[in-house]
Structure formats: structure tokens, C-alpha cells
N, C-alpha and C positions, 0 to 999 in steps of 0.2 A: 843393349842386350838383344839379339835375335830371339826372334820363335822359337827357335830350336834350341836353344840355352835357357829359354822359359821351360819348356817343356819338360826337359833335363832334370832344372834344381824342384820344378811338381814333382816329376816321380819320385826323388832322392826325398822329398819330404813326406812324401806318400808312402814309402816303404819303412823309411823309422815310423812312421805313426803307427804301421799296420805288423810290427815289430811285436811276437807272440814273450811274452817271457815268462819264466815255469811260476808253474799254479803248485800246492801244494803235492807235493805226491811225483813232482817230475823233476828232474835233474839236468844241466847243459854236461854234453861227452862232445868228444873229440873220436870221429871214426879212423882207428888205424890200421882194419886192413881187414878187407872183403873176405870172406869165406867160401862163399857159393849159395847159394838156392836162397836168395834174397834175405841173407847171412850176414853179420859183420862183430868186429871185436870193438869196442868203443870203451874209452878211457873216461869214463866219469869224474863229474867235479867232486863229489862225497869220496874218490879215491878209491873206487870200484872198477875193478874190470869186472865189463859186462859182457855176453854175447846178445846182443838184440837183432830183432828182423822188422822188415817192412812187410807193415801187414797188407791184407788181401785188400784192400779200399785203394789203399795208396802204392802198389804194388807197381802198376804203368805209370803214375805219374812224378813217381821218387825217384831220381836218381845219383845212388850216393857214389862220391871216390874218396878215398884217403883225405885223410886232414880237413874234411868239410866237419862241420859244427852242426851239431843236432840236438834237439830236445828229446829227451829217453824218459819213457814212460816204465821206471821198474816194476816186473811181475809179484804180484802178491804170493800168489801160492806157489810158483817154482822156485823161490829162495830169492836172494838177492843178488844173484848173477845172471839173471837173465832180463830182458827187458822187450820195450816194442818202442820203434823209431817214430813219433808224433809230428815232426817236423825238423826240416833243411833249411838253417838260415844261409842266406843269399850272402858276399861279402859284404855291403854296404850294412847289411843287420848286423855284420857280424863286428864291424867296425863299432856301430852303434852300443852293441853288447861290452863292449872293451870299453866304450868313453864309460859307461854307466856303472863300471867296475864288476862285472858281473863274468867276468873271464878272466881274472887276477890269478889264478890257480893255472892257466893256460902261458902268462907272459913268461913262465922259463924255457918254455918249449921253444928250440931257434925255428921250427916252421913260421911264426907270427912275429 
């Protein structure tokens, strides 16, 4: 095994470890399609369409497109359709996400 095949299977174990999974109160969606002004529509696992945004913190450093996997923070007081984007799992999380059964609601979808 090379340096560089060491280096590789670190990071891939370093990113499942540092793999966020939802805390009470957050839900994994499926983003399906941008809006505008740091906007988007997102297919929740509870079976919600939501409208959530990226908030002002994570605003430059978020960048979502279609079909990327997100953690949704639903809004309390504006009902249950709207939400704020917490986190962009990366593919390899999101792979990880699927071994661990936690995107079962996702595997009829032909994108995955």
C-alpha cells in the first residue's frame, strides 16, 4: 500500500467518524430544486415538503445542488413547512447514511 492509498482509506475513515446524524428535532431531506436567494424545496424523510434556506453563518460556505442530502432543522413557529439547512452530507457520508439504514425512505428514488 502507498502513502497515498494510506492517506485516502484516513480520510474515508475520518469522514464516517465525523458523520453528523440528526439530534432530536432534525430530520435528513433530499434537495430538489433551488429557488433563489439561498432558497430551496427539500423532500423530507417524515414525508414533508419543506421550503428551507441556508442561513446567514453558513451562507458562503454551503453550496447546495439538486439531489444533494441535507440535514433540515424544521421551524418551530412558522408551521411545519418551512425549515433551515444544518448540514451538506459529502457522498462518502452519504453512502455511510445508507449502510446504517437511515435513508431507506430515499432507496425508491432512481437518483441513488
Amino acid at each position: 500500500m502507498t502513502k497515498q492509498d494510506e492517506l485516502r482509506v484516513q480520510q474515508e475513515q475520518e469522514e464516517i467518524r465525523r458523520t453528523p446524524l440528526p439530534r432530536p428535532g432534525q430530520v435528513l431531506g433530499i434537495c430538489e430544486q433551488r429557488v433563489g436567494g439561498s432558497r430551496m424545496k427539500v423532500r423530507c424523510l417524515d414525508g414533508k415538503p419543506r421550503v428551507c434556506r441556508i442561513p446567514g453563518r453558513l451562507k458562503r460556505k454551503l453550496w447546495v445542488r439538486d439531489n444533494d442530502i441535507l440535514l433540515i432543522e424544521p421551524w418551530e413557529l412558522g408551521g411545519d413547512d418551512k425549515g433551515d439547512v444544518v448540514f451538506k452530507y459529502k457522498p462518502l457520508q452519504a453512502d455511510f447514511l445508507r449502510r446504517k439504514g437511515l435513508l431507506k425512505a430515499l432507496e425508491n428514488v432512481d437518483e441513488f
